[in-house]
C-alpha positions as CSV (number, residue, x, y, z in Angstrom):
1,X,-25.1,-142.8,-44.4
2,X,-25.6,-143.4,-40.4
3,X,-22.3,-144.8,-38.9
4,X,-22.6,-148.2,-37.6
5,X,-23.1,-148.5,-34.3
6,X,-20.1,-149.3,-32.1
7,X,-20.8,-153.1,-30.4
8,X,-20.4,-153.6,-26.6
9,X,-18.2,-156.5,-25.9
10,X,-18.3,-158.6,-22.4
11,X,-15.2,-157.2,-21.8
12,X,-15.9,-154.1,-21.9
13,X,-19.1,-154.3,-20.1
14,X,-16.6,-156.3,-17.4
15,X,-14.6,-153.2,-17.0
16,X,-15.3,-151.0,-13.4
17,X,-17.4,-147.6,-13.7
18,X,-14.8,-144.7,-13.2
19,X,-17.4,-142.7,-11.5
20,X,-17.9,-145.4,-9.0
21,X,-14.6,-146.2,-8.6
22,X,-13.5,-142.8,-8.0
23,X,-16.8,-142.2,-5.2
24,X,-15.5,-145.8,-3.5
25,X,-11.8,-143.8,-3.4
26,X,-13.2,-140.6,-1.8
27,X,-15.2,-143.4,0.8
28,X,-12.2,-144.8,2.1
29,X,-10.6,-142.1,2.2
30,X,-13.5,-140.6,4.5
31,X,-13.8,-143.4,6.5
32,X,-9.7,-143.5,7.1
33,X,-9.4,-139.8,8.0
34,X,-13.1,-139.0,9.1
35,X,-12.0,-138.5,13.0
36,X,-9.3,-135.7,11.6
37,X,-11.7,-134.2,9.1
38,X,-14.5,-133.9,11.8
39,X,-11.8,-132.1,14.0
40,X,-11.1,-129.7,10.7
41,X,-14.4,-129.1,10.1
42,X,-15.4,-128.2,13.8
43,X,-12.5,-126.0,14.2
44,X,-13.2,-124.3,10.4
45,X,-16.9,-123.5,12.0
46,X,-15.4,-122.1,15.3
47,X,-13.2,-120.3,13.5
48,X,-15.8,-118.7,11.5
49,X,-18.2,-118.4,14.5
50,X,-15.6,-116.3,16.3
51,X,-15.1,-113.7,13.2
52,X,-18.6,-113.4,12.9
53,X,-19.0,-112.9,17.1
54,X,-15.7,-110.7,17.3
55,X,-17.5,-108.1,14.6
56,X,-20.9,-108.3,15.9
57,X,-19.2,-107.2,19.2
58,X,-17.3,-104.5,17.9
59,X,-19.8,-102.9,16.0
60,X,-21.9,-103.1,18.9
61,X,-19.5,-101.3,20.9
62,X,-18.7,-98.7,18.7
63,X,-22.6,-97.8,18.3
64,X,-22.6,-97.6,22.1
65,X,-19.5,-95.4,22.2
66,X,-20.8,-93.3,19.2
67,X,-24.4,-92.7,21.4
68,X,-22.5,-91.9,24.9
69,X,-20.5,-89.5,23.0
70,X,-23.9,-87.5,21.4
71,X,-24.8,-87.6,24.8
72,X,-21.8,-86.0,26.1
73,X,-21.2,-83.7,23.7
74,X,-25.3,-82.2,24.1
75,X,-24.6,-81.8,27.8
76,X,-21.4,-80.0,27.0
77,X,-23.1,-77.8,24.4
78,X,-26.0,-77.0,27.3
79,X,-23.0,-75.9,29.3
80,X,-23.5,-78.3,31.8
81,X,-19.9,-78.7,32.6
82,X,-20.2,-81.3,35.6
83,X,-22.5,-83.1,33.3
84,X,-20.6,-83.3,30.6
85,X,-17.2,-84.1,32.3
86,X,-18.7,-87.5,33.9
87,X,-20.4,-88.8,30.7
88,X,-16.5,-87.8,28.6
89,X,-14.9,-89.3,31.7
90,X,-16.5,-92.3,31.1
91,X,-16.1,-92.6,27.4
92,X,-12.8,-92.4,27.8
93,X,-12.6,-95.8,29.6
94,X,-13.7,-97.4,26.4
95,X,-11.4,-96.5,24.1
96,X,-12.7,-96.5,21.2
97,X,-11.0,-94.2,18.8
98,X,-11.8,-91.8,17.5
99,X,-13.8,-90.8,20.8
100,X,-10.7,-91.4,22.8
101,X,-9.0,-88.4,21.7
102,X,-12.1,-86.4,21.5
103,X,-13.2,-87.5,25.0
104,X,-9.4,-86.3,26.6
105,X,-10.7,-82.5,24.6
106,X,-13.8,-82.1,25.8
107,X,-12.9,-83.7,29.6
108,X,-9.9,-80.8,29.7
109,X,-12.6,-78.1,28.1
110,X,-14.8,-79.1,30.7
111,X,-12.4,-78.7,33.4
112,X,-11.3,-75.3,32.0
113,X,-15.1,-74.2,31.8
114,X,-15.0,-75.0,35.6
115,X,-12.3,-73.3,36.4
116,X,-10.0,-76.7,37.4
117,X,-7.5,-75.7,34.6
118,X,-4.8,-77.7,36.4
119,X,-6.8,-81.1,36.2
120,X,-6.9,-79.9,32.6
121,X,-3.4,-79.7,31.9
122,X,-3.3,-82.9,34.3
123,X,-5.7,-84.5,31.5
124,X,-3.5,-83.5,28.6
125,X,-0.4,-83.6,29.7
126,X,0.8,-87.3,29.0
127,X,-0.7,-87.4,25.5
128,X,-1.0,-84.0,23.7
129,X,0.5,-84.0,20.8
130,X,2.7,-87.3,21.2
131,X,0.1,-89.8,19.9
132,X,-2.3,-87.6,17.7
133,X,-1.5,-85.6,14.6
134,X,-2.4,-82.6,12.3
135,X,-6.0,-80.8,13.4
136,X,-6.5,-83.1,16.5
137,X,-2.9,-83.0,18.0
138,X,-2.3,-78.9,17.3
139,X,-5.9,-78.6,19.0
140,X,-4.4,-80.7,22.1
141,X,-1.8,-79.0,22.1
142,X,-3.7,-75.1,22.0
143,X,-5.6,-76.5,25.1
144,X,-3.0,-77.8,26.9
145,X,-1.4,-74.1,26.5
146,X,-4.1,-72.4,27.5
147,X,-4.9,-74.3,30.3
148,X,-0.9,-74.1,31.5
149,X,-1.3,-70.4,30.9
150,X,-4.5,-70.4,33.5
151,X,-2.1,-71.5,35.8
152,X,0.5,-69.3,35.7
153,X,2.8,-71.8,33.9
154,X,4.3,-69.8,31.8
155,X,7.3,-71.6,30.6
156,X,5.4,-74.6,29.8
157,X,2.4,-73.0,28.1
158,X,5.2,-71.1,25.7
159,X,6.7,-74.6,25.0
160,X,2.8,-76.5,24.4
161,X,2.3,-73.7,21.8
162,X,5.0,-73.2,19.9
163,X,5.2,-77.3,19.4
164,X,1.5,-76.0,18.3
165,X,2.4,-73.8,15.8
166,X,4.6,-76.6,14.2
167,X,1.4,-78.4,12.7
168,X,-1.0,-77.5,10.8
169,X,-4.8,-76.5,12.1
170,X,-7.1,-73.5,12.2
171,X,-5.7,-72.6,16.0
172,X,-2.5,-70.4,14.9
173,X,-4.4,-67.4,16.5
174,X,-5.3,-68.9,19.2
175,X,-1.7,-70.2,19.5
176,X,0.7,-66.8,18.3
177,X,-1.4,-64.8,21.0
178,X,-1.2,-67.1,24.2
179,X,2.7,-67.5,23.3
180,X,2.7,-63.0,23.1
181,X,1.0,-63.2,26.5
182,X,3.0,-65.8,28.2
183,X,6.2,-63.7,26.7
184,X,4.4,-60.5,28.3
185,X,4.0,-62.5,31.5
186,X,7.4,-63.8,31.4
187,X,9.2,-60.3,31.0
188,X,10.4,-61.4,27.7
189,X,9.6,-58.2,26.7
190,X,11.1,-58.6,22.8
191,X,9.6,-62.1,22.2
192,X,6.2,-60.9,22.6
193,X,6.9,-58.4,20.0
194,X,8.2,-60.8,17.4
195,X,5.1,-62.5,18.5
196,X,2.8,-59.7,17.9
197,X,4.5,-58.7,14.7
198,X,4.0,-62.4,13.4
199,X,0.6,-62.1,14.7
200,X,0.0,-59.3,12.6
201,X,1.6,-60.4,9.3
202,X,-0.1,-63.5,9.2
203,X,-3.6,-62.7,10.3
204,X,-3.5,-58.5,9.4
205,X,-7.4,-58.7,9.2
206,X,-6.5,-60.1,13.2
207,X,-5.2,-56.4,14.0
208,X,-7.5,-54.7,16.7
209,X,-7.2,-51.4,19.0
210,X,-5.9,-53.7,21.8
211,X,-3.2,-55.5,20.1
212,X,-2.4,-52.6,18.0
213,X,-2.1,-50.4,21.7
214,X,-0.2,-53.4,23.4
215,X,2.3,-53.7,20.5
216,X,3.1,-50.0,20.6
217,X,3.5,-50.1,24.5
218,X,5.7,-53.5,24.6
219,X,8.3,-51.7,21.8
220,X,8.4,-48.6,24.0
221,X,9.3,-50.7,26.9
222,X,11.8,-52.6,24.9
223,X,13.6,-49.4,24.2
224,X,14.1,-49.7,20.5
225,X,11.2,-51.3,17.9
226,X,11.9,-55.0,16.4
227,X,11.7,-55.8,12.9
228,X,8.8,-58.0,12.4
229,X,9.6,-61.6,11.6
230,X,10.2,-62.8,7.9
């Protein structure tokens, strides 16, 4: 059986809509506020606008960086030095990691390969190793030694690679045999032995007729031979 249908009195037909009365609310509420919710709604937009912008820009600059650096790094690979160290020179102006660090490498590689190792070490010197770690800083660090070691600065080049050998990278050749020279150069007759010997223990497939020869003449001069390092 169909319940009866429930009658509409002139009451309740007097009574306000709550939909309407809730969209008259939100009206005056509008029309009170609508100056500050303008200024809201402009800002949220500018706001938004200026995200948007500040990554279109960014990306835009790090393309550009990313397409000097190929550029570079072909003319550098063409061996032509001059070349190369103006286009590294001027990526390093821009900053943008990680061709910051990279550009400060090749510029001092450059350098080196044109026989300015001073404005090489000049290059490195303020940031090798203090702002970059692990592969990039112990490479810094190699070429800074090298470079100092060009110059005749023994002292310093012995100091740039053992702070080398303290990190981790594929340079601890490079690295155990510019600090064996520098000892050589620096009449420190024993610590180029040690060197050598560590050389030798840690890279034995390394061993050659020259190092082997060297060793043996450097523990001659030292009067009595050195136990190899632990």
């Amino acid at each position: 059986m169909a319940a009866p249908r429930q009658r509409i009195s002139r009451k309740d037909i007097r009574k306000p809509d709550r939909f309407m009365v809730l969209m008259g609310r939100c009206l005056d509420l509008l029309k009170a506020y609508r100056n500050p919710l303008i200024g809201i709604g402009v800002a949220v937009v500018v706001a938004a606008g200026g995200v948007v912008g500040w990554q279109y820009y960014r990306g835009h600059q790090q393309d550009l960086a990313s397409q000097a650096y190929n550029k570079a790094l072909r003319e550098y690979q063409e061996a032509r030095y001059q070349a190369a160290l103006e286009s590294f020179e001027s990526l390093r102006t821009r900053g943008e990691a990680p061709y910051d660090a990279l550009a400060d490498l090749y510029v001092a590689n450059s350098y080196i390969a044109l026989d300015q190792p001073a404005k090489a070490v000049e290059t490195l010197g303020a940031t090798a190793g203090k702002e970059h770690d692990g592969f990039v800083g112990q490479v810094m660090l190699v070429t800074l030694g090298l470079a100092q070691e060009m110059t005749g600065a023994c002292d310093e080049a012995v100091q740039s690679l053992d702070r080398a050998l303290e990190r981790q990278g594929p340079l601890r050749q490079e690295a155990m045999l510019g600090k064996a020279r520098c000892s050589v150069r620096l009449g420190k007759t024993r610590d180029a032995v040690e060197s050598y010997k560590a050389y030798l223990k840690e890279f034995p497939e390394g061993e050659t007729v020259e190092i082997a020869l060297r060793l043996q003449q450097l523990e001659a001069e030292s009067g009595t031979p050195v136990k190899a390092t632990p």
